[in-house]
mmCIF entry with sequence, helices, sheets and N, C-alpha, C, O atoms, coordinates in Angstrom:
data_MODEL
# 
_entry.id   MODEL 
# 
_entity.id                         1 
_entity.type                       polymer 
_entity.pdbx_number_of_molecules   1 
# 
_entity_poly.entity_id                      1 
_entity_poly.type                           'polypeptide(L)' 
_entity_poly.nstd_linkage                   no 
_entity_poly.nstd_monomer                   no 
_entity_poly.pdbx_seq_one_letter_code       
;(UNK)(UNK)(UNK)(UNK)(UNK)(UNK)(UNK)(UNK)(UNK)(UNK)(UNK)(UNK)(UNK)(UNK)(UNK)(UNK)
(UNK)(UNK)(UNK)(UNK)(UNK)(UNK)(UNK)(UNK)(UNK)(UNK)(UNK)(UNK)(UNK)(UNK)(UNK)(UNK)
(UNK)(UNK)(UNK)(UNK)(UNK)(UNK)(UNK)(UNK)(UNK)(UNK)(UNK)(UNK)(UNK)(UNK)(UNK)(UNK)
(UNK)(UNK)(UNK)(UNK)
;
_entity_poly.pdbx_seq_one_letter_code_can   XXXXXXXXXXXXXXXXXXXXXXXXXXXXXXXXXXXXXXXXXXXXXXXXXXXX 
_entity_poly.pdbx_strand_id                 A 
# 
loop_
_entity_poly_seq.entity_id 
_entity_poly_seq.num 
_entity_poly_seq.mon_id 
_entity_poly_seq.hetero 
1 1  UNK n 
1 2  UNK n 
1 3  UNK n 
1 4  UNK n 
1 5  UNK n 
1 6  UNK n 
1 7  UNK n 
1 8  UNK n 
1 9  UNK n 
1 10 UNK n 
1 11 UNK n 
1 12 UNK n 
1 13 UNK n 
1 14 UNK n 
1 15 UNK n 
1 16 UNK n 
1 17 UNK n 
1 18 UNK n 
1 19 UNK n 
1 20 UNK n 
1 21 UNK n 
1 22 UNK n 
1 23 UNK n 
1 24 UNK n 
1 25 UNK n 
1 26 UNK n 
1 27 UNK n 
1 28 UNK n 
1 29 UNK n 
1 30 UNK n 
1 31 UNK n 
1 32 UNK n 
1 33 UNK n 
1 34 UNK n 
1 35 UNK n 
1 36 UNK n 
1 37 UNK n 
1 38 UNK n 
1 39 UNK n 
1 40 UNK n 
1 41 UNK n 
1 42 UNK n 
1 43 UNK n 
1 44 UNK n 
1 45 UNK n 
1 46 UNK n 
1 47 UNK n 
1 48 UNK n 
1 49 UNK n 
1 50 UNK n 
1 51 UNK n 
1 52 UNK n 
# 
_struct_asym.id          A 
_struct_asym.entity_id   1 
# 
loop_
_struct_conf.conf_type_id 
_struct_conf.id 
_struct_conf.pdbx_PDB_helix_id 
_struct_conf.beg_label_comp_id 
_struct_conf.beg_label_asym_id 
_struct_conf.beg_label_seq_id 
_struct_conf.pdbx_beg_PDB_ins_code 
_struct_conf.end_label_comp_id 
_struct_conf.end_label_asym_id 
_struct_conf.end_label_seq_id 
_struct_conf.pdbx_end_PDB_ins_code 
_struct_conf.beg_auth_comp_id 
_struct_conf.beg_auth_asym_id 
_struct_conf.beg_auth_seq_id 
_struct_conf.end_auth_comp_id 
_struct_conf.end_auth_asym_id 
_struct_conf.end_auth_seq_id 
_struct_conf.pdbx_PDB_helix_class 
_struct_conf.details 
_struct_conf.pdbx_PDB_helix_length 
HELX_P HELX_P1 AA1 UNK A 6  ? UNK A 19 ? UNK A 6  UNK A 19 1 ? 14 
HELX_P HELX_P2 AA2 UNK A 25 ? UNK A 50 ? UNK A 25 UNK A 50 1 ? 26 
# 
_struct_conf_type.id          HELX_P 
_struct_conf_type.criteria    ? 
_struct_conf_type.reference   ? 
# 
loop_
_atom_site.group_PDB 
_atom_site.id 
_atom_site.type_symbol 
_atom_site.label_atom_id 
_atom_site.label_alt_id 
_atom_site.label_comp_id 
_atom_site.label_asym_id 
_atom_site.label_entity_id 
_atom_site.label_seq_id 
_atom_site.pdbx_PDB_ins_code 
_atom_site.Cartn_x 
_atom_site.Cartn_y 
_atom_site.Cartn_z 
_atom_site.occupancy 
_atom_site.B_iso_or_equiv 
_atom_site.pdbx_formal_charge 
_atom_site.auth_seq_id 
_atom_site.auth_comp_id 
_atom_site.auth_asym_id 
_atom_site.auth_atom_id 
_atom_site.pdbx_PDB_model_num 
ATOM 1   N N  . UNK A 1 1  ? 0.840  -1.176 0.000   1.00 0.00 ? 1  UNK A N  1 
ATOM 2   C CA . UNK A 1 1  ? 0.000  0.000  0.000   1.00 0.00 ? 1  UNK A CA 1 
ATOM 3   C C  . UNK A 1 1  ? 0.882  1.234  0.000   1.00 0.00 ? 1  UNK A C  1 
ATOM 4   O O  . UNK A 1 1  ? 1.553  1.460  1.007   1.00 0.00 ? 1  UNK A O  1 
ATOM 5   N N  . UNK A 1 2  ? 0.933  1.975  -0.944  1.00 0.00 ? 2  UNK A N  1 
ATOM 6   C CA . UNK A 1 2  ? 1.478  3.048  -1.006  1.00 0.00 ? 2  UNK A CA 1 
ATOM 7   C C  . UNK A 1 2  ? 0.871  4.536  -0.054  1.00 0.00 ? 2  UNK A C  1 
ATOM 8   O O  . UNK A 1 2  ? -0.325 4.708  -0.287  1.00 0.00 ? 2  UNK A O  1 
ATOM 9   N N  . UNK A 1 3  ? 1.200  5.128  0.498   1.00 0.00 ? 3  UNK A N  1 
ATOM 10  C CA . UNK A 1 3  ? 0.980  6.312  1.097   1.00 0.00 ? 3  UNK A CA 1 
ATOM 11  C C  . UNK A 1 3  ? 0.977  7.678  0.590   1.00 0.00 ? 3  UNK A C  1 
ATOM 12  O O  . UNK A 1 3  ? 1.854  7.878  -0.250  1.00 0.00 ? 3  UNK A O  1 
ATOM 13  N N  . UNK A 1 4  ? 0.266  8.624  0.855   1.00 0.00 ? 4  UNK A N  1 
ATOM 14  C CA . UNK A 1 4  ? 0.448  9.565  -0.200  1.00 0.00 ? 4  UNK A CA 1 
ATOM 15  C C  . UNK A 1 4  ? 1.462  10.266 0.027   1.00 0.00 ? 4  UNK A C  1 
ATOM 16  O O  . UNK A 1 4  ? 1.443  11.303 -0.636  1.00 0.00 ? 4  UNK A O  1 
ATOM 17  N N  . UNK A 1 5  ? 2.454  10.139 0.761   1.00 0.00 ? 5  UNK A N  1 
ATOM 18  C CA . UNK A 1 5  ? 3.689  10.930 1.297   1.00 0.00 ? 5  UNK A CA 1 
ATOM 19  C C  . UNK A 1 5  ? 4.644  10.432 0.420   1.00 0.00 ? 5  UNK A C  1 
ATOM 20  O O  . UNK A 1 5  ? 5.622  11.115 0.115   1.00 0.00 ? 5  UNK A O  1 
ATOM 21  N N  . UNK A 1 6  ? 4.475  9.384  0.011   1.00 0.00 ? 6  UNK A N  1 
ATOM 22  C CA . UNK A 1 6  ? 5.439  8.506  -1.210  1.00 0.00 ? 6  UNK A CA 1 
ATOM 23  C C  . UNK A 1 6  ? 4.814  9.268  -2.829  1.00 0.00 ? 6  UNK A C  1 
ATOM 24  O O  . UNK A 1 6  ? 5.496  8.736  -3.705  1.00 0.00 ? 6  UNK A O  1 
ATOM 25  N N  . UNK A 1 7  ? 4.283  9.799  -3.179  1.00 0.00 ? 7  UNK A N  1 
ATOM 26  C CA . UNK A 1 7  ? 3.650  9.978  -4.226  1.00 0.00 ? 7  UNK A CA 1 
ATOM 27  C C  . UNK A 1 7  ? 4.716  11.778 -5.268  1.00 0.00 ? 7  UNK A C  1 
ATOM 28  O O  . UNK A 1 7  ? 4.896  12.108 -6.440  1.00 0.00 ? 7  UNK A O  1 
ATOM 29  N N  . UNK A 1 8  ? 5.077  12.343 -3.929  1.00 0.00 ? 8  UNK A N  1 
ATOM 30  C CA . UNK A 1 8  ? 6.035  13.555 -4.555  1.00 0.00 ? 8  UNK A CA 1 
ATOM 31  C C  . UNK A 1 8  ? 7.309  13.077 -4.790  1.00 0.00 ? 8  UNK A C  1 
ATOM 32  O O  . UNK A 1 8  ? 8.009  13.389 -5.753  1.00 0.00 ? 8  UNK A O  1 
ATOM 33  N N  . UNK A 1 9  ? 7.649  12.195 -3.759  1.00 0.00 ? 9  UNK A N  1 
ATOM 34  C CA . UNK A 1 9  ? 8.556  11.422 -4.131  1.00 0.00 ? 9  UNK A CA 1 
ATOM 35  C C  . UNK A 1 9  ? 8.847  10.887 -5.681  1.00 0.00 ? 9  UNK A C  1 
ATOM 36  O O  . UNK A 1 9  ? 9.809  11.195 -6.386  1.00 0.00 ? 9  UNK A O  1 
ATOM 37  N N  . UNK A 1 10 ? 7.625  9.901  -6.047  1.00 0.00 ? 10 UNK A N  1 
ATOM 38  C CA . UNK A 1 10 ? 7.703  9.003  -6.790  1.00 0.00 ? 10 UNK A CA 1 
ATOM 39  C C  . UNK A 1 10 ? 7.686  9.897  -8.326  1.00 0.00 ? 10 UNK A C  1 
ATOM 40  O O  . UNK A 1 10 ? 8.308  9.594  -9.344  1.00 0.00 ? 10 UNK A O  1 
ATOM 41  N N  . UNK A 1 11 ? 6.805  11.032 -8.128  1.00 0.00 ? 11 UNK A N  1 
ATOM 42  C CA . UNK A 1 11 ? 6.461  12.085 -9.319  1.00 0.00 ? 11 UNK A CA 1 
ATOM 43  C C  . UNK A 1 11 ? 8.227  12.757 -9.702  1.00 0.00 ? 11 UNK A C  1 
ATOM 44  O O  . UNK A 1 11 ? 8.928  12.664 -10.710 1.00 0.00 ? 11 UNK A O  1 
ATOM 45  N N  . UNK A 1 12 ? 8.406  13.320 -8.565  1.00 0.00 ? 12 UNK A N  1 
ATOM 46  C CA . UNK A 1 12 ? 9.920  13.589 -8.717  1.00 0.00 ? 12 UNK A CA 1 
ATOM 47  C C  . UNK A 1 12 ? 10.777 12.631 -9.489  1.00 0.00 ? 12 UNK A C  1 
ATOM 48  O O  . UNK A 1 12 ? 11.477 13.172 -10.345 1.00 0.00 ? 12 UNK A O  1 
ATOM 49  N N  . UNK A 1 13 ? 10.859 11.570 -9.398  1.00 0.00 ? 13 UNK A N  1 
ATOM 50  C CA . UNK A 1 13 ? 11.789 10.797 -9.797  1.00 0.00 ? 13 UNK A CA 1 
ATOM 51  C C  . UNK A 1 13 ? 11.779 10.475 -11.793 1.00 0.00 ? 13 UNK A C  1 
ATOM 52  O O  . UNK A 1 13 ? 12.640 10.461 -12.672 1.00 0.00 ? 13 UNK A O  1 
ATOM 53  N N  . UNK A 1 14 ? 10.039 10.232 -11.718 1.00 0.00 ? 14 UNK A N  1 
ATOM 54  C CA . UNK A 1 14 ? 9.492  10.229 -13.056 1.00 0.00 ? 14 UNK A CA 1 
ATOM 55  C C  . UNK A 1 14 ? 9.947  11.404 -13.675 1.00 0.00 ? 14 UNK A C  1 
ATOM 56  O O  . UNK A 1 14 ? 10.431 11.313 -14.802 1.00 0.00 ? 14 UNK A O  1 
ATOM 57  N N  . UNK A 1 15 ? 9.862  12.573 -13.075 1.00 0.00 ? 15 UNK A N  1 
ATOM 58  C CA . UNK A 1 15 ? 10.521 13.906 -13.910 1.00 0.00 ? 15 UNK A CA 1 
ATOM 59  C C  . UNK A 1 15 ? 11.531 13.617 -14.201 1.00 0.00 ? 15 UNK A C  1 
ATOM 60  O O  . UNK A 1 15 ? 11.707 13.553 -15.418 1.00 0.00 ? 15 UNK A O  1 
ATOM 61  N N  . UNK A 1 16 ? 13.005 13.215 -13.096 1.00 0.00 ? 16 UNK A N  1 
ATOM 62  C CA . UNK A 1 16 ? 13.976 13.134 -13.439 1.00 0.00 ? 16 UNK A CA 1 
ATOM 63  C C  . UNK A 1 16 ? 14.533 12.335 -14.566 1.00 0.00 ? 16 UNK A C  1 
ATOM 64  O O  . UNK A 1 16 ? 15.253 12.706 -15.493 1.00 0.00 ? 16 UNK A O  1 
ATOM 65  N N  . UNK A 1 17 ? 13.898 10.798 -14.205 1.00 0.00 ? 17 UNK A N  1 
ATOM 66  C CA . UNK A 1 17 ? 14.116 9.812  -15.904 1.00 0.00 ? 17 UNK A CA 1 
ATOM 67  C C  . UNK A 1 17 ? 13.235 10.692 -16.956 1.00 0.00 ? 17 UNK A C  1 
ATOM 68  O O  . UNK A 1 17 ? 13.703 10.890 -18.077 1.00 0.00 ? 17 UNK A O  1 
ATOM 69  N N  . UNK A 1 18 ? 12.347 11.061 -16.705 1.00 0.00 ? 18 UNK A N  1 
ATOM 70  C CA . UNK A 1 18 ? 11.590 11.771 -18.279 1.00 0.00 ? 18 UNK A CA 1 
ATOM 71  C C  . UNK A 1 18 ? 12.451 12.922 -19.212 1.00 0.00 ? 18 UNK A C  1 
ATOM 72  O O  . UNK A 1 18 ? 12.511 12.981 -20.440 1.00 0.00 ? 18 UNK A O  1 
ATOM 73  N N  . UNK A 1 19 ? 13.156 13.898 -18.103 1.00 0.00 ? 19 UNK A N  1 
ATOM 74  C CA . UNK A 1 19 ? 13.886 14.859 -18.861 1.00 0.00 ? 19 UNK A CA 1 
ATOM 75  C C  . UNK A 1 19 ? 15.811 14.464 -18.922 1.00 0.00 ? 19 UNK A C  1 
ATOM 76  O O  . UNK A 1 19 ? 16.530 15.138 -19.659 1.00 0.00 ? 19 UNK A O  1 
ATOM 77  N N  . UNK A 1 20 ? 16.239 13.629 -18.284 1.00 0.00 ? 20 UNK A N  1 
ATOM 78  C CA . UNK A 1 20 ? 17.632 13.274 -18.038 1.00 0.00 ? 20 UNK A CA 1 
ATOM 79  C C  . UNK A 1 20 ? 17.252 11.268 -18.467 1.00 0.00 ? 20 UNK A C  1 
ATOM 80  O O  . UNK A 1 20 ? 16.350 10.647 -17.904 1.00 0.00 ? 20 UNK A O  1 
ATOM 81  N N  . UNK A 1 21 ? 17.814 10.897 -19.107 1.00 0.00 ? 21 UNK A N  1 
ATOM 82  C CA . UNK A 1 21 ? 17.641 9.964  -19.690 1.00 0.00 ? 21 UNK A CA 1 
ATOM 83  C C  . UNK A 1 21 ? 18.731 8.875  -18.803 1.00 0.00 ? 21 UNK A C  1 
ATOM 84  O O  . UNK A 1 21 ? 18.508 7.699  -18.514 1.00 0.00 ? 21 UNK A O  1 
ATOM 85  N N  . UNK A 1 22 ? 19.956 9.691  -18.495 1.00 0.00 ? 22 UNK A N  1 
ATOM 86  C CA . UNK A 1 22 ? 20.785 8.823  -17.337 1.00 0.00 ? 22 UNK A CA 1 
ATOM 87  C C  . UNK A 1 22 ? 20.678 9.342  -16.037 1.00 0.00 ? 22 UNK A C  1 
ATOM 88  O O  . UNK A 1 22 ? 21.692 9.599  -15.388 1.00 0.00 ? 22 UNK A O  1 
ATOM 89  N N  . UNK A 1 23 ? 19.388 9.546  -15.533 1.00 0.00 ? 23 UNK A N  1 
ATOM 90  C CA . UNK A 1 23 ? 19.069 10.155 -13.933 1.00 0.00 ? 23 UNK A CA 1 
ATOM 91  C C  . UNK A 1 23 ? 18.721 9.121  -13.565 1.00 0.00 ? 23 UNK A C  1 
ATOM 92  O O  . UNK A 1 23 ? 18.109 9.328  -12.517 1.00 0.00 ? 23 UNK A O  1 
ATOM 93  N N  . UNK A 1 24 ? 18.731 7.864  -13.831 1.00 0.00 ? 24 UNK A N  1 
ATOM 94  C CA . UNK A 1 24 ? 18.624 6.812  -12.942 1.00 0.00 ? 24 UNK A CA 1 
ATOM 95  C C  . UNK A 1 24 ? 20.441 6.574  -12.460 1.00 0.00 ? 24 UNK A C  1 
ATOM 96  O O  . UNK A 1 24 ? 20.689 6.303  -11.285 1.00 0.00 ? 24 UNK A O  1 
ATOM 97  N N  . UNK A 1 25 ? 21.592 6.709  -13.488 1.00 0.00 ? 25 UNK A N  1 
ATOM 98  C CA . UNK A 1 25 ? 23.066 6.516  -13.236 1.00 0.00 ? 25 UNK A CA 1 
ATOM 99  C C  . UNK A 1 25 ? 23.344 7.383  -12.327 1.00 0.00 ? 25 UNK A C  1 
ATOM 100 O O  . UNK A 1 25 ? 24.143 7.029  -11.461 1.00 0.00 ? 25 UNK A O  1 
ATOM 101 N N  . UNK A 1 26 ? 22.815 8.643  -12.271 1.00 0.00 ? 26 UNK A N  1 
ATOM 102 C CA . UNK A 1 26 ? 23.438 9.456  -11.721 1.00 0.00 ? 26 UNK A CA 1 
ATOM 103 C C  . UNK A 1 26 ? 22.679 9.128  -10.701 1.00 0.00 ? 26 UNK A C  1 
ATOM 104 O O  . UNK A 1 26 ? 23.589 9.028  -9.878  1.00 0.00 ? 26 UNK A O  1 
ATOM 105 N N  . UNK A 1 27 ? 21.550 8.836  -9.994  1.00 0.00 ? 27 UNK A N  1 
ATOM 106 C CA . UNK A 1 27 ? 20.971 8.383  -8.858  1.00 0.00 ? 27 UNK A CA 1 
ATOM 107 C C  . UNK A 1 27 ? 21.909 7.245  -7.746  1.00 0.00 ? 27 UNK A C  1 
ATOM 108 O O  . UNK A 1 27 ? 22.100 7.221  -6.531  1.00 0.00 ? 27 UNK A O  1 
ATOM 109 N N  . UNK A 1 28 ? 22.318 6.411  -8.864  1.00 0.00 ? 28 UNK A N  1 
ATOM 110 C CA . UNK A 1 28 ? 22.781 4.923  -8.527  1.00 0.00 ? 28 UNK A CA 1 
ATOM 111 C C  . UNK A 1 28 ? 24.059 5.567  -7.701  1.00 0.00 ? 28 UNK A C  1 
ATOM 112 O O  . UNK A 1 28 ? 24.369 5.523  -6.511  1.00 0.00 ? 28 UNK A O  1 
ATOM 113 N N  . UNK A 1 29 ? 24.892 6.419  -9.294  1.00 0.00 ? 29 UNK A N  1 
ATOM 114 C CA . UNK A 1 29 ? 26.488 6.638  -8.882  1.00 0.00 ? 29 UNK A CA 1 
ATOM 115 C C  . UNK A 1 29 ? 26.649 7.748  -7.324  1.00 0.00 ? 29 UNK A C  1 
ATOM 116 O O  . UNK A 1 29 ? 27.736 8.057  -6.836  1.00 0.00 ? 29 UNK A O  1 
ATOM 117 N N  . UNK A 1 30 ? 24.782 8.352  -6.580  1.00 0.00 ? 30 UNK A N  1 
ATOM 118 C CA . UNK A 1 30 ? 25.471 9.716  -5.746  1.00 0.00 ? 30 UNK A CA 1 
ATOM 119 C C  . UNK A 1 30 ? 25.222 8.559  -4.759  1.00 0.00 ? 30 UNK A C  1 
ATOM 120 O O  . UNK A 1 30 ? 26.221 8.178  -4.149  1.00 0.00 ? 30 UNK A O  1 
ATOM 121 N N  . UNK A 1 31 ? 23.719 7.757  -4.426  1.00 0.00 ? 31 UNK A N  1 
ATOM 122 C CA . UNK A 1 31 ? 23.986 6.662  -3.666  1.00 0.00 ? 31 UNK A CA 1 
ATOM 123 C C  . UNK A 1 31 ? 25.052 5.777  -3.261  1.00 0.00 ? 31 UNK A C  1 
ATOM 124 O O  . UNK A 1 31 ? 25.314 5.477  -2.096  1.00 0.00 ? 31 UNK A O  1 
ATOM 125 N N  . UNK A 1 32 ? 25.762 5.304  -4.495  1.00 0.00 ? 32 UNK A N  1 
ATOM 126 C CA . UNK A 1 32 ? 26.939 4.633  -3.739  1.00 0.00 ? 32 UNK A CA 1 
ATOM 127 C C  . UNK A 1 32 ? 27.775 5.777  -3.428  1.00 0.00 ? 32 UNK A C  1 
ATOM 128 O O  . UNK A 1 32 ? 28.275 5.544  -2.328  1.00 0.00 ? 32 UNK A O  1 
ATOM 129 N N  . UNK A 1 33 ? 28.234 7.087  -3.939  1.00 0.00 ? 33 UNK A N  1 
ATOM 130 C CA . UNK A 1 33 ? 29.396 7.530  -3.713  1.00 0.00 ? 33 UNK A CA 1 
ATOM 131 C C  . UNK A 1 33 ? 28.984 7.798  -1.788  1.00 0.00 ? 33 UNK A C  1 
ATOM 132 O O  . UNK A 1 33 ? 29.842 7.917  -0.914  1.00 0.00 ? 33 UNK A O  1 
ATOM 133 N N  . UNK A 1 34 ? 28.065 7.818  -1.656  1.00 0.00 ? 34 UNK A N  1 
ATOM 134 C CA . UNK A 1 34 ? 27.346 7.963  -0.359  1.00 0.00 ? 34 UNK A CA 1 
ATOM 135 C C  . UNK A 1 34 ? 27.600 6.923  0.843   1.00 0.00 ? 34 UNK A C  1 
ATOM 136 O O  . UNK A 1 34 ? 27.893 7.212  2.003   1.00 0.00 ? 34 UNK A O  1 
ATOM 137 N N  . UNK A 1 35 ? 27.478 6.071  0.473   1.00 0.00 ? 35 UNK A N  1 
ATOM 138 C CA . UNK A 1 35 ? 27.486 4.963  1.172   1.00 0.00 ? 35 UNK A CA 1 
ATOM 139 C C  . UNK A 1 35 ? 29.033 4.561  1.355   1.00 0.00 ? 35 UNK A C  1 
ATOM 140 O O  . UNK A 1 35 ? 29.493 4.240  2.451   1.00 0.00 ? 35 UNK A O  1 
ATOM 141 N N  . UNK A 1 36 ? 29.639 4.602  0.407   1.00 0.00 ? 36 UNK A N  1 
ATOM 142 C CA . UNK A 1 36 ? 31.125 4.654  0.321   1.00 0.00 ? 36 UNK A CA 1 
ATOM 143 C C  . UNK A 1 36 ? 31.630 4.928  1.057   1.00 0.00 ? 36 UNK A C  1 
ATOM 144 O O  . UNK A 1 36 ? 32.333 4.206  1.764   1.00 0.00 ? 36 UNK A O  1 
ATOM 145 N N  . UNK A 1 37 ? 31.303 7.037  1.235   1.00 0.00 ? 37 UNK A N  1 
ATOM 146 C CA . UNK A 1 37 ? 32.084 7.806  2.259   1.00 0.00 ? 37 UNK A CA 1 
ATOM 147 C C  . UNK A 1 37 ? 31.780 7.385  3.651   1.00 0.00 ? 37 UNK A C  1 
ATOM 148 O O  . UNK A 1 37 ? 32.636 7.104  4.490   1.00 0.00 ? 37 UNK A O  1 
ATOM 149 N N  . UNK A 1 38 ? 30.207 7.357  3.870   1.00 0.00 ? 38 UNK A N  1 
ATOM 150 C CA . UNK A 1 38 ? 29.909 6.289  5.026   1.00 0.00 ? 38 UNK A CA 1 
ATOM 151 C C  . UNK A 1 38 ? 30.653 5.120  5.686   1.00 0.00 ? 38 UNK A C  1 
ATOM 152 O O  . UNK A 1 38 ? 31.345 4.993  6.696   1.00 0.00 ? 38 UNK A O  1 
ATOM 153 N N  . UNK A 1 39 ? 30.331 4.516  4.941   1.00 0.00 ? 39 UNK A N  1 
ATOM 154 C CA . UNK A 1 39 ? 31.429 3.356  5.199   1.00 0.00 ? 39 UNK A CA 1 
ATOM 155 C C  . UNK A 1 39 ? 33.183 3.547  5.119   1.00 0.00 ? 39 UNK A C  1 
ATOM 156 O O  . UNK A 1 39 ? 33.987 2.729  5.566   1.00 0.00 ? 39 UNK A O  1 
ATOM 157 N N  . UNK A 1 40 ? 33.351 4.185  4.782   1.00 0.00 ? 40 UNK A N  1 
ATOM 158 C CA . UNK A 1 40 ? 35.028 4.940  5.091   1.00 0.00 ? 40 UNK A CA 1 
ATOM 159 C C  . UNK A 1 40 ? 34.986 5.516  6.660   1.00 0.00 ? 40 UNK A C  1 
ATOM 160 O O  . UNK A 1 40 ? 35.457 5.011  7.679   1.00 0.00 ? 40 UNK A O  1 
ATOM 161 N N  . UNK A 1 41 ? 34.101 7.004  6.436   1.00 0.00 ? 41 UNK A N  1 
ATOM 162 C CA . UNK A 1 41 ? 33.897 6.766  7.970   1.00 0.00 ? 41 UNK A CA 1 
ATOM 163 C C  . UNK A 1 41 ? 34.121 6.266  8.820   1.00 0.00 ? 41 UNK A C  1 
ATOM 164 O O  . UNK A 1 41 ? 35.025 6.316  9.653   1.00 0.00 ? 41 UNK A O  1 
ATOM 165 N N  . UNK A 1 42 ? 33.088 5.594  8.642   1.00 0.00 ? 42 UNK A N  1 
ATOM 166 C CA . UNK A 1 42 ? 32.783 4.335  9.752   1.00 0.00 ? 42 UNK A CA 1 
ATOM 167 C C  . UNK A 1 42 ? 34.133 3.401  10.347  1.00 0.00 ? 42 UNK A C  1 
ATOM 168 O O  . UNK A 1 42 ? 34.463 3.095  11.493  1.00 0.00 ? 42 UNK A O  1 
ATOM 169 N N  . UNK A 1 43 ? 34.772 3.095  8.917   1.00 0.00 ? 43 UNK A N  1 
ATOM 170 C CA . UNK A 1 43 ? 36.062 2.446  9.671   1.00 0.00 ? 43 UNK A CA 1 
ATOM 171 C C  . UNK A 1 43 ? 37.398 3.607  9.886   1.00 0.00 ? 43 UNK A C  1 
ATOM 172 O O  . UNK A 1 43 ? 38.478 3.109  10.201  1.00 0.00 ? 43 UNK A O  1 
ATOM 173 N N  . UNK A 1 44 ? 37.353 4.557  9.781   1.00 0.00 ? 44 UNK A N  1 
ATOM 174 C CA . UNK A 1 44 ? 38.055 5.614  9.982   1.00 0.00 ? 44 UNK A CA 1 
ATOM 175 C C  . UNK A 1 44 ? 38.099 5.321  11.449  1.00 0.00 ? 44 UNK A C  1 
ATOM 176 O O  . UNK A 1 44 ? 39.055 4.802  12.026  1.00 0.00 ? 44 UNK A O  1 
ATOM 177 N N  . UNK A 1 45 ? 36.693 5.800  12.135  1.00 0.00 ? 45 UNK A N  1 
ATOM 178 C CA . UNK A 1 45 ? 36.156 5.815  13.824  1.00 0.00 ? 45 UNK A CA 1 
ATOM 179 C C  . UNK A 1 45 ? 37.065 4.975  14.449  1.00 0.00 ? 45 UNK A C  1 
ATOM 180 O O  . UNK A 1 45 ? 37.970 5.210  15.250  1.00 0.00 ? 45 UNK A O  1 
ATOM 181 N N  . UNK A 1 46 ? 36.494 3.537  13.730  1.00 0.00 ? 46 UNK A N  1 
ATOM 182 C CA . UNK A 1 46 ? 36.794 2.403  14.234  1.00 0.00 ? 46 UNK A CA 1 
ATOM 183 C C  . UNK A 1 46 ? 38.527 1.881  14.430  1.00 0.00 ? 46 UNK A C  1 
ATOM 184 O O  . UNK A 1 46 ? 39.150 1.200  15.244  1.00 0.00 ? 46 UNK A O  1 
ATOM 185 N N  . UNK A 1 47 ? 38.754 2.439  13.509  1.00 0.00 ? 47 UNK A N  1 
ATOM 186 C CA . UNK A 1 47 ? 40.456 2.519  13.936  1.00 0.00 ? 47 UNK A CA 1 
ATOM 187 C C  . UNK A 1 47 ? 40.790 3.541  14.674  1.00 0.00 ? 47 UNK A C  1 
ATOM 188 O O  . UNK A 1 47 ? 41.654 3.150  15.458  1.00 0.00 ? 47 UNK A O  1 
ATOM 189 N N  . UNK A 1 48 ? 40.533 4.762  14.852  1.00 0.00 ? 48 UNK A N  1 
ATOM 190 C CA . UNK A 1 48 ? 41.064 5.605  15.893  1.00 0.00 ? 48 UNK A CA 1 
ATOM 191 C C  . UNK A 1 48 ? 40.353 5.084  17.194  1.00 0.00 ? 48 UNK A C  1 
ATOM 192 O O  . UNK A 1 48 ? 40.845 5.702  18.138  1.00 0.00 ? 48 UNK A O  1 
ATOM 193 N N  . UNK A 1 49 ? 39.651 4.434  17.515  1.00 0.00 ? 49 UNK A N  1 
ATOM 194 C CA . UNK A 1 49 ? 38.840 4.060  18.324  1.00 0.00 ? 49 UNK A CA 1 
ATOM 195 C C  . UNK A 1 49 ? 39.649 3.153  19.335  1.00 0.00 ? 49 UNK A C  1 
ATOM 196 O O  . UNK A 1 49 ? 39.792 3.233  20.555  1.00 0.00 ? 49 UNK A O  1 
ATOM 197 N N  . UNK A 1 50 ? 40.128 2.258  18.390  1.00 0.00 ? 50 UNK A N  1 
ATOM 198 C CA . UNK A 1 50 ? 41.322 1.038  18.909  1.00 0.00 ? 50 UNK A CA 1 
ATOM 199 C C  . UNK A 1 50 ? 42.717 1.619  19.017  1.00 0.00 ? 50 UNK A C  1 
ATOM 200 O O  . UNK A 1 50 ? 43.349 1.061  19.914  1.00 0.00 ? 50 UNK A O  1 
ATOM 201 N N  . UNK A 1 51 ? 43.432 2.612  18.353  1.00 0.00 ? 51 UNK A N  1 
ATOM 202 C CA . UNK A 1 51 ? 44.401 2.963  18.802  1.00 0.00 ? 51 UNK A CA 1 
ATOM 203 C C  . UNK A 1 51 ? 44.674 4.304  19.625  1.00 0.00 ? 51 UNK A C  1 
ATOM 204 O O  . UNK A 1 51 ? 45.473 5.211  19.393  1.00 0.00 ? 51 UNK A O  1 
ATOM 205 N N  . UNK A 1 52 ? 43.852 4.157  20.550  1.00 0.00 ? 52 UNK A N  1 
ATOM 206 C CA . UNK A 1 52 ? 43.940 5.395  21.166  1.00 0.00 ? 52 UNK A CA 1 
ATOM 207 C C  . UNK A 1 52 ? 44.422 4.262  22.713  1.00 0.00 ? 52 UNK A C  1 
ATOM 208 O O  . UNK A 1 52 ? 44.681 4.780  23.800  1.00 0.00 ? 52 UNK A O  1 
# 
């Protein structure tokens, strides 16, 4: 069941593939570059964490 709080969302996105033909790549490529830095982060912490 979809919600209508999902629906600007979903319209948004349709714009983006309708007028940018690789706005799904560029979606994919900011997500991972995202998750990436995250996860760098994350073990960044985790080693200063242990050598302190």
């Amino acid at each position: 069941m979809t919600s209508t709080k999902d629906k600007p969302a979903t319209a948004a996105i349709k714009d983006l593939l309708s007028h940018h033909p690789d706005g799904l790549r560029e979606i994919v490529r900011a997500v991972m570059q995202e998750m990436l830095q995250a996860e760098k982060g994350e073990r960044t912490g985790h080693r200063q964490l242990h050598e302190v």
